[in-house]
DSSP file (Angstrom, degrees, kcal/mol; ACC not computed):
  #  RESIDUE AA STRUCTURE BP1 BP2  ACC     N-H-->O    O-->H-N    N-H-->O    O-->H-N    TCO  KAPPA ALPHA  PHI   PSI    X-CA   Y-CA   Z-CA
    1    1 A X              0   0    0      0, 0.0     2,-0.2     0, 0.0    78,-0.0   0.000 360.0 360.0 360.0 156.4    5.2  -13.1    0.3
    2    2 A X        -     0   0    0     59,-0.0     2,-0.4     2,-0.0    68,-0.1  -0.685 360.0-141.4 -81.5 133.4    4.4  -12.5    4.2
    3    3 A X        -     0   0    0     -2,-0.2     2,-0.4    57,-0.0    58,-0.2  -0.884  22.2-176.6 -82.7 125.5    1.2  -12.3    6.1
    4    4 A X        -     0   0    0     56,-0.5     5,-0.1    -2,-0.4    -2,-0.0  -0.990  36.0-121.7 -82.7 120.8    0.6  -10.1    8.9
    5    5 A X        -     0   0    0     -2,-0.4     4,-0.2     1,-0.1     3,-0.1  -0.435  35.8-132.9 -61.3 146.5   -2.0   -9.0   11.7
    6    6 A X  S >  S+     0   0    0      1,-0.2     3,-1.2     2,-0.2     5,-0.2   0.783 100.0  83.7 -66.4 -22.5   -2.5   -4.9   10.7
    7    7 A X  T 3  S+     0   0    0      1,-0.3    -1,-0.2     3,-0.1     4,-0.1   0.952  97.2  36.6 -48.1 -47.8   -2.0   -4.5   14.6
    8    8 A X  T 3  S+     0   0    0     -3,-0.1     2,-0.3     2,-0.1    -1,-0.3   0.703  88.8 103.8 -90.0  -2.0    1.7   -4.6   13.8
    9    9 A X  S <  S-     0   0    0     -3,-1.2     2,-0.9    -4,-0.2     3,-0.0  -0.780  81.1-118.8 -73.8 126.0    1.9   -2.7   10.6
   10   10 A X    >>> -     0   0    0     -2,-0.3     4,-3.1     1,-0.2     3,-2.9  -0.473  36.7-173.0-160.1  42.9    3.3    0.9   11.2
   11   11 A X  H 3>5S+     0   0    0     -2,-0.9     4,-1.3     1,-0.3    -1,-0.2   0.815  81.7  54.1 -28.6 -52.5    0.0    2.7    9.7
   12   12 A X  H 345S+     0   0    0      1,-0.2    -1,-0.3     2,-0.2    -2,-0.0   0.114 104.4  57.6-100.9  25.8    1.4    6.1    9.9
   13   13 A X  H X>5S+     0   0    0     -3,-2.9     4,-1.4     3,-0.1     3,-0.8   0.541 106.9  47.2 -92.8 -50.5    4.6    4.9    7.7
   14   14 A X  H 3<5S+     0   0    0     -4,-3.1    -2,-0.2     1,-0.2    -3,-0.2   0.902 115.8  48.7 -84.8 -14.4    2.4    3.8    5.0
   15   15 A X  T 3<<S+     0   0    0     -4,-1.3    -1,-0.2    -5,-0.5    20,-0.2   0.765 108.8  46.9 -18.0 -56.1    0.7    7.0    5.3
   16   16 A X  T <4 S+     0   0    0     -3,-0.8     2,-0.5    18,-0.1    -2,-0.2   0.407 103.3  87.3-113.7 -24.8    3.5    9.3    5.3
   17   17 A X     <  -     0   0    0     -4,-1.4     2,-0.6    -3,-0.1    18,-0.2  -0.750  69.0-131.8-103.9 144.0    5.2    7.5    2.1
   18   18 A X        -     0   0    0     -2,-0.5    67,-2.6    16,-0.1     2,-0.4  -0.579  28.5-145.2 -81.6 112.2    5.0    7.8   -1.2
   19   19 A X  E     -A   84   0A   0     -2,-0.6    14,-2.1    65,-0.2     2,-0.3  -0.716  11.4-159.2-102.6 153.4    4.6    4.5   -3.0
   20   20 A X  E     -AB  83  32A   0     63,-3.2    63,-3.5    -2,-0.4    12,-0.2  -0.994  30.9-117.7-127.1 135.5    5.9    3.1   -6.5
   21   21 A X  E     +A   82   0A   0     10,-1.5    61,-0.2    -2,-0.3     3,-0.1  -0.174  43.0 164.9 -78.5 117.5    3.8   -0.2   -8.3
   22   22 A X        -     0   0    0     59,-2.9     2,-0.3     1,-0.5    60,-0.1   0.760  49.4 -36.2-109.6 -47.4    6.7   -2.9   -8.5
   23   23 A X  S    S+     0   0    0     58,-0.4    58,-3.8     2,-0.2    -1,-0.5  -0.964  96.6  36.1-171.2 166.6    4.7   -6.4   -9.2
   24   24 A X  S    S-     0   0    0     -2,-0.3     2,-0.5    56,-0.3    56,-0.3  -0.589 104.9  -0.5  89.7-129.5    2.0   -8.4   -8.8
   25   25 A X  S    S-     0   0    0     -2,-0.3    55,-0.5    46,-0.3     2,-0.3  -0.760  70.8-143.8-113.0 141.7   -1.7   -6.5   -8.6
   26   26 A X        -     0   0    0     -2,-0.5     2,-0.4    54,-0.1     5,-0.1  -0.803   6.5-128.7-117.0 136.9   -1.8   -3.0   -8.8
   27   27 A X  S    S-     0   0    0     -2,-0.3     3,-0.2     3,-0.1    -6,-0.1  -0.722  76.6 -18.0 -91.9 118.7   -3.9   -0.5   -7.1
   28   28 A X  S    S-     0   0    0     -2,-0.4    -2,-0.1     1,-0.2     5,-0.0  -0.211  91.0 -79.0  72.1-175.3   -5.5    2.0   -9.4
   29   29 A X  S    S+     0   0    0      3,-0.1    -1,-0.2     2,-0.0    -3,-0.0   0.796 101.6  85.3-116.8  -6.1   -4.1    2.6  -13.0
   30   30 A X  S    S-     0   0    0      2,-0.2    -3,-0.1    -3,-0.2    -9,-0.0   0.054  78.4-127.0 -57.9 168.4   -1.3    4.7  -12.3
   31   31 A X  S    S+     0   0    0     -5,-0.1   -10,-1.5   -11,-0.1     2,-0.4   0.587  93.4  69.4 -91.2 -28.0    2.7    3.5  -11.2
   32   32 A X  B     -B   20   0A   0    -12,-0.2     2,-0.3    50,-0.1    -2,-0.2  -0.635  61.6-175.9-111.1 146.0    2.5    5.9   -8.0
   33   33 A X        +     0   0    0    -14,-2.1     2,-0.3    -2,-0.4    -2,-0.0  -0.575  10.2 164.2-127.5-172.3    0.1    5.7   -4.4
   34   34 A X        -     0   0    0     -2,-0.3     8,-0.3   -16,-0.2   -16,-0.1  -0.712  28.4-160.1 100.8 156.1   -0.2    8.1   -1.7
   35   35 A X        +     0   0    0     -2,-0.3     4,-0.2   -18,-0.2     9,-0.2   0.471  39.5 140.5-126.5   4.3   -2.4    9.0    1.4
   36   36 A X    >   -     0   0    0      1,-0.2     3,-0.7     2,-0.1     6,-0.1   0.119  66.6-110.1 -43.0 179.9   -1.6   12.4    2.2
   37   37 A X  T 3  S+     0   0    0      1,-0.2    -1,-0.2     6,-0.0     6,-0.0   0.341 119.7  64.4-106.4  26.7   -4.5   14.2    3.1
   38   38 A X  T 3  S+     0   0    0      0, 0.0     2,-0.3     0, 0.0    -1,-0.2   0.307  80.6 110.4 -95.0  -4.7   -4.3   16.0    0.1
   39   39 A X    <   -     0   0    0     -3,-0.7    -4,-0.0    -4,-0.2    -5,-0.0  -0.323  39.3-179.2 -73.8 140.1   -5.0   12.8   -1.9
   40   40 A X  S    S+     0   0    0     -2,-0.3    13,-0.2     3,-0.0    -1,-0.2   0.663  81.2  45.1-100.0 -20.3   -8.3   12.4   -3.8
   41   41 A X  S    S+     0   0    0      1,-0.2    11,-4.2    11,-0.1     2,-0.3   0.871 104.0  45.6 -92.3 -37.3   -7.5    9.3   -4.9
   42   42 A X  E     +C   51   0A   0     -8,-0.3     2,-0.3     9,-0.2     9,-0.2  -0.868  60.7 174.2 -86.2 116.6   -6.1    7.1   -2.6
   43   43 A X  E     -C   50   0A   0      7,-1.7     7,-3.6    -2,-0.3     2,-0.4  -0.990  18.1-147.5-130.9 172.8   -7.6    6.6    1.0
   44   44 A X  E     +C   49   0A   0     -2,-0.3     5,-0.2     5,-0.2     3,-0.2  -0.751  18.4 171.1-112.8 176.0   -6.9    4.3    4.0
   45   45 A X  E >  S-C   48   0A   0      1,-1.3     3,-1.8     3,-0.8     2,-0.1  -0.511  78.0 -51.7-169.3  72.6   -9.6    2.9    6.7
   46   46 A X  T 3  S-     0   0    0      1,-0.3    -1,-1.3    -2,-0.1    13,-0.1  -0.361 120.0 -21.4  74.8-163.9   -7.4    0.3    8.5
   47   47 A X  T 3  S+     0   0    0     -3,-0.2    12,-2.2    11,-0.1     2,-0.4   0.439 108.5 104.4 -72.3  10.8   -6.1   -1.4    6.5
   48   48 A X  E <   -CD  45  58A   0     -3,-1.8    -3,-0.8    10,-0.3     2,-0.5  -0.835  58.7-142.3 -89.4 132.0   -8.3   -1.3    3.3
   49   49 A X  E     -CD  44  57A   0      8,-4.3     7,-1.9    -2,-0.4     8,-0.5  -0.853  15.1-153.3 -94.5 121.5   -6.8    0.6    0.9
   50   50 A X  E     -CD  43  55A   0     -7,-3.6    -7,-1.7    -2,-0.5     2,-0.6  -0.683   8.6-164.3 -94.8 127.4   -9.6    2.6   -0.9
   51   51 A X  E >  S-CD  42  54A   0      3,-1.0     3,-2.7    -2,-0.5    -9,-0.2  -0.902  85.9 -17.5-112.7 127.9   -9.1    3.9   -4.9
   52   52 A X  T 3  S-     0   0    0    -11,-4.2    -1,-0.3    -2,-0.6   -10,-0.1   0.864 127.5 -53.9  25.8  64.4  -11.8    6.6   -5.4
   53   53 A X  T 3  S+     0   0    0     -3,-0.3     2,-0.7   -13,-0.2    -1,-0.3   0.803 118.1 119.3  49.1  32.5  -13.8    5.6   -2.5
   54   54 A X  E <   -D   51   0A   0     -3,-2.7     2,-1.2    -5,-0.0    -3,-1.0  -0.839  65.1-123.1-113.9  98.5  -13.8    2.2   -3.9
   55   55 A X  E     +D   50   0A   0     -2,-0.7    19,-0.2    -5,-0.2    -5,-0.2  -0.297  42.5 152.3 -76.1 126.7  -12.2   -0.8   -1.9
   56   56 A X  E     -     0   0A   0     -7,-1.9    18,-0.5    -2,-1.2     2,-0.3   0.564  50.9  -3.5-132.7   5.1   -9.7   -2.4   -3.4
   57   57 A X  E     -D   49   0A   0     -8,-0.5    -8,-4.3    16,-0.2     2,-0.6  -0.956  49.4-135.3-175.0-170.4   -7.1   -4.0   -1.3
   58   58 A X  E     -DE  48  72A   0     14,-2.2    14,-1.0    15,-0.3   -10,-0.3  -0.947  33.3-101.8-141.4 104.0   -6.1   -4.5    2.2
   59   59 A X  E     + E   0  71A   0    -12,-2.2    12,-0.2    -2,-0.6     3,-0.1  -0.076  35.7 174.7 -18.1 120.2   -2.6   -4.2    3.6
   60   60 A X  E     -     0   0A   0     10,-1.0   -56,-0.5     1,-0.5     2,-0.2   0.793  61.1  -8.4-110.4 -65.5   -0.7   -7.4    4.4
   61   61 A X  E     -     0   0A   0    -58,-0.2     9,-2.7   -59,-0.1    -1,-0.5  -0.965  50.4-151.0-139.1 154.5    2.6   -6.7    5.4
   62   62 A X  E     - E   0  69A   0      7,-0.2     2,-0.5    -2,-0.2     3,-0.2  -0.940   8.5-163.1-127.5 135.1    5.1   -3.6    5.7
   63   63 A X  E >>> - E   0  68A   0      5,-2.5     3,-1.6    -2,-0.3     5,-1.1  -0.647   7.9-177.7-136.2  76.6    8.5   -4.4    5.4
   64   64 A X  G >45S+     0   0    0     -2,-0.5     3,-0.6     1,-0.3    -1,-0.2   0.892  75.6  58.8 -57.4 -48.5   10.1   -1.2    6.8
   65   65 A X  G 345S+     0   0    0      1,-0.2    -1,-0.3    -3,-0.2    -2,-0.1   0.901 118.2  28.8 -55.4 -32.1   13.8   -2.4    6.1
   66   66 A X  G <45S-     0   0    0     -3,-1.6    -1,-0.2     2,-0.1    -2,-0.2   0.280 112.0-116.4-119.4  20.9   13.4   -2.9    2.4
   67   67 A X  T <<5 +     0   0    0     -4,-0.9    17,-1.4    -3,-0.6     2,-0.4   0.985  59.9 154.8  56.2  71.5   10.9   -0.4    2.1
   68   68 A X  E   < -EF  63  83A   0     -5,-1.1    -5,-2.5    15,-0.2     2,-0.6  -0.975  34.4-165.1-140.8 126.0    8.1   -2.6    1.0
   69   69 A X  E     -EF  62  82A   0     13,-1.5    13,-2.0    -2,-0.4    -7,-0.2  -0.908   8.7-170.2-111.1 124.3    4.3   -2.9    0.9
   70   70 A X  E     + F   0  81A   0     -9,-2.7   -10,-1.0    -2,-0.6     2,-0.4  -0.385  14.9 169.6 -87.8 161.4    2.8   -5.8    0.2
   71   71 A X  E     -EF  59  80A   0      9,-1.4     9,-0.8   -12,-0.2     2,-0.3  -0.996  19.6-140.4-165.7 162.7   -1.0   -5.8   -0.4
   72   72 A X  E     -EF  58  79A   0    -14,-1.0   -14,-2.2    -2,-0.4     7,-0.2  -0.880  31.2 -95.9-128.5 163.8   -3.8   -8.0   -1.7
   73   73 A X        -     0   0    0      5,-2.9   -15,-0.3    -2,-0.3   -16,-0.2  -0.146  38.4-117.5 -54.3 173.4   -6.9   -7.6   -3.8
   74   74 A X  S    S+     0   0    0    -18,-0.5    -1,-0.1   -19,-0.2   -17,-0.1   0.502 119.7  64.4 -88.3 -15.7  -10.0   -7.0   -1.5
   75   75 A X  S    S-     0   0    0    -19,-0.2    -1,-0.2     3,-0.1   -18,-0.0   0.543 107.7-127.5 -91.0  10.9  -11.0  -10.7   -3.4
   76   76 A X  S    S+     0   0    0     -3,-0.2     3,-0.1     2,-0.2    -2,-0.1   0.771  79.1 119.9  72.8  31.9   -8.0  -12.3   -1.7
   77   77 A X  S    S+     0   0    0      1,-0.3     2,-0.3     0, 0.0    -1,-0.1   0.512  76.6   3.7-106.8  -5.6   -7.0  -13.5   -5.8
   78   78 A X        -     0   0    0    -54,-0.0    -5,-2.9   -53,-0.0    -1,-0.3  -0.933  59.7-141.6-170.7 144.5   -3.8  -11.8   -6.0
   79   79 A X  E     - F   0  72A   0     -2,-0.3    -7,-0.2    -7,-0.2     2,-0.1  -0.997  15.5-169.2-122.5 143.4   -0.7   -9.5   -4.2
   80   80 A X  E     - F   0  71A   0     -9,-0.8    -9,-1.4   -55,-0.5     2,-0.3  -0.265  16.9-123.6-113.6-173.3    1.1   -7.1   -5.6
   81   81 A X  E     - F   0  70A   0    -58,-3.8   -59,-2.9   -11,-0.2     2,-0.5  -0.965  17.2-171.1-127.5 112.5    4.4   -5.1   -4.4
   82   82 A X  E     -AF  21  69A   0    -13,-2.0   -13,-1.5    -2,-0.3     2,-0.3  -0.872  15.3-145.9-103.5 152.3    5.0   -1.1   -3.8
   83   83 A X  E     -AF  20  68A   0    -63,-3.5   -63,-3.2    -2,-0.5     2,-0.7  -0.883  21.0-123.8-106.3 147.9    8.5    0.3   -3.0
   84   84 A X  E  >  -A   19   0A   0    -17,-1.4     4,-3.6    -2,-0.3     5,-0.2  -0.860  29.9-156.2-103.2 108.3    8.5    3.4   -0.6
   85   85 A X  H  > S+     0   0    0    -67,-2.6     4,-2.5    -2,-0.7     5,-0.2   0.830  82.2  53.3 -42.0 -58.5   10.4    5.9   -2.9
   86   86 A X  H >> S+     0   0    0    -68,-0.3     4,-0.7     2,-0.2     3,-0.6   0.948 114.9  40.9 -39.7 -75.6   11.9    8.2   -0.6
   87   87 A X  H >4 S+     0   0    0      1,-0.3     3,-2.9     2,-0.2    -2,-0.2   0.907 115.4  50.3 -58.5 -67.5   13.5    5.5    1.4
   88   88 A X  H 3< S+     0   0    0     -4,-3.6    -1,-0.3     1,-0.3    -2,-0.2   0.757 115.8  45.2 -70.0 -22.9   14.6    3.4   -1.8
   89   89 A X  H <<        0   0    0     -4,-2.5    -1,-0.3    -3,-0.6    -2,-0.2   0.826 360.0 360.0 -77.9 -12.7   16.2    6.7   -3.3
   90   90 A X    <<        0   0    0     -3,-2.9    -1,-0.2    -4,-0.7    -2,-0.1   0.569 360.0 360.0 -47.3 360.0   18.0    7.9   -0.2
């Protein structure tokens, strides 16, 4: 997988999409992510992605073309994979 500075990662894309748990380490215990600002469960702060006000991993790279978010634990031990749904069903 790819590293990234968050300066170039597209912040109000991973926002604005609805994500589904592909591999690697998974955020929360659910298949599904979101940020809306309807979410209770999911928030973002930069790039930490927060599960019930908890941090638990940090955005590495956003891979707009194949509609992918990569992320790591917040202990740097592992990265998992989301697909942006919307896009991949289009």
């Amino acid at each position: 997988m790819i590293s990234c500075k968050s300066e170039s990662i597209d912040f109000d894309y991973v926002k604005t999409s609805y994500w589904q748990y592909d591999k690697g380490f998974k955020i929360g215990k659910g298949d599904f992510i979101s940020f809306g600002n309807d979410s209770k469960v999911f928030s973002l702060k930069g790039s930490i992605i927060y599960f019930k006000d908890e941090p638990l991993a940090v955005i590495k790279y956003v891979d707009k073309k194949n509609n992918e978010l990569i992320v790591e634990s917040i202990d740097n031990q592992e990265r998992g994979m989301y697909i942006n749904v919307e896009e991949f069903t289009r």
